[in-house]
C-alpha positions in Angstrom: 0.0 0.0 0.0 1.4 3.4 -1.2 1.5 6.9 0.6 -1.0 8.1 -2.5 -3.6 5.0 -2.0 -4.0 5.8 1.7 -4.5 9.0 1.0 -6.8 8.7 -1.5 -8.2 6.0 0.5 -9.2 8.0 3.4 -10.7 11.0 1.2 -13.1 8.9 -0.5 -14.0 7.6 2.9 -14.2 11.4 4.2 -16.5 12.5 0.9 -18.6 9.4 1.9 -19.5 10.3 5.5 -19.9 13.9 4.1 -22.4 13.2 1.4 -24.5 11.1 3.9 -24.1 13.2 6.5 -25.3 16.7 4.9 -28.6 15.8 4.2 -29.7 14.9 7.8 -27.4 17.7 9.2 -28.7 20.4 6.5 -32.7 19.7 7.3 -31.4 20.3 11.4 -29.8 23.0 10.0 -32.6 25.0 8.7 -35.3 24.0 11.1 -33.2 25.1 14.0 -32.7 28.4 12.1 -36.4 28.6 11.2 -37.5 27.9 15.0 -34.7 29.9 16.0 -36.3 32.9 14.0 -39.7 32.3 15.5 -38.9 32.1 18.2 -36.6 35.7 18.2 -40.2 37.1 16.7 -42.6 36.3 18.6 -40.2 35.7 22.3 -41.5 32.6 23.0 -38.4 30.5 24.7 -39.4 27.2 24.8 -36.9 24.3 24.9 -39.2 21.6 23.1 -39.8 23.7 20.8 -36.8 23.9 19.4 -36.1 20.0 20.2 -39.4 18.5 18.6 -39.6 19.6 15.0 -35.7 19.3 14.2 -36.1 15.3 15.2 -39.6 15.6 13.4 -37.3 16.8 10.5 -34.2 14.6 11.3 -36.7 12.0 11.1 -38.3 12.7 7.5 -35.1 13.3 5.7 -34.3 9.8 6.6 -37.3 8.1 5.8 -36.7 9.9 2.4 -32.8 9.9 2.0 -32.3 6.5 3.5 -32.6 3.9 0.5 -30.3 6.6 -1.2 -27.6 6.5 1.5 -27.9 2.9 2.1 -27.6 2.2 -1.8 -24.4 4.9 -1.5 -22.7 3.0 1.7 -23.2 -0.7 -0.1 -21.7 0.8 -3.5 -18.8 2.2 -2.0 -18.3 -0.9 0.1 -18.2 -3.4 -2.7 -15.7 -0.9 -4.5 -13.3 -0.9 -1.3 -13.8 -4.5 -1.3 -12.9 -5.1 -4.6 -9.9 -2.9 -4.3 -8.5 -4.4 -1.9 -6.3 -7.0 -3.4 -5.0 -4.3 -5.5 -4.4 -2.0 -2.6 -2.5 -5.1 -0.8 -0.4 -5.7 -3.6 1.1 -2.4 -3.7 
């Protein structure tokens, strides 16, 4: 195994866990800004109410992103594991 393979290696592994990441981590994002907002307006300070609808959302952008990051995890699984030999020979 080369310098450059482990390197390359370990970015594809960082881009992974970044591309699956951001879509949960985006919708948290903008809820929390959106409660955040509303609740700066109208100077209600409630804790749940910041806590309920960003797992509400965490929760929906799974259900809807979840084959796609599961179909994203297994493809770049079998690729690893097919590069493997490859990756020992060097």
């Amino acid at each position: 195994m080369t310098d450059n393979s482990i390197v390359h290696l370990g970015m594809s592994a960082m881009m992974m866990a970044f591309e699956l990441a951001a879509p949960v981590l985006l919708t948290a994002l903008l809820i929390g800004f959106a409660v955040s907002l509303f609740q700066s307006a109208t100077q209600i300070q409630e804790v749940t109410l910041a806590f309920v609808p960003k797992a509400i959302g965490v929760g929906v952008a799974l259900l809807i992103s979840g084959s796609w990051m599961m179909h994203s995890m297994i493809t770049f699984t079998q690729q690893l594991f097919a590069q493997l030999p490859s990756l020992l020979n060097s």
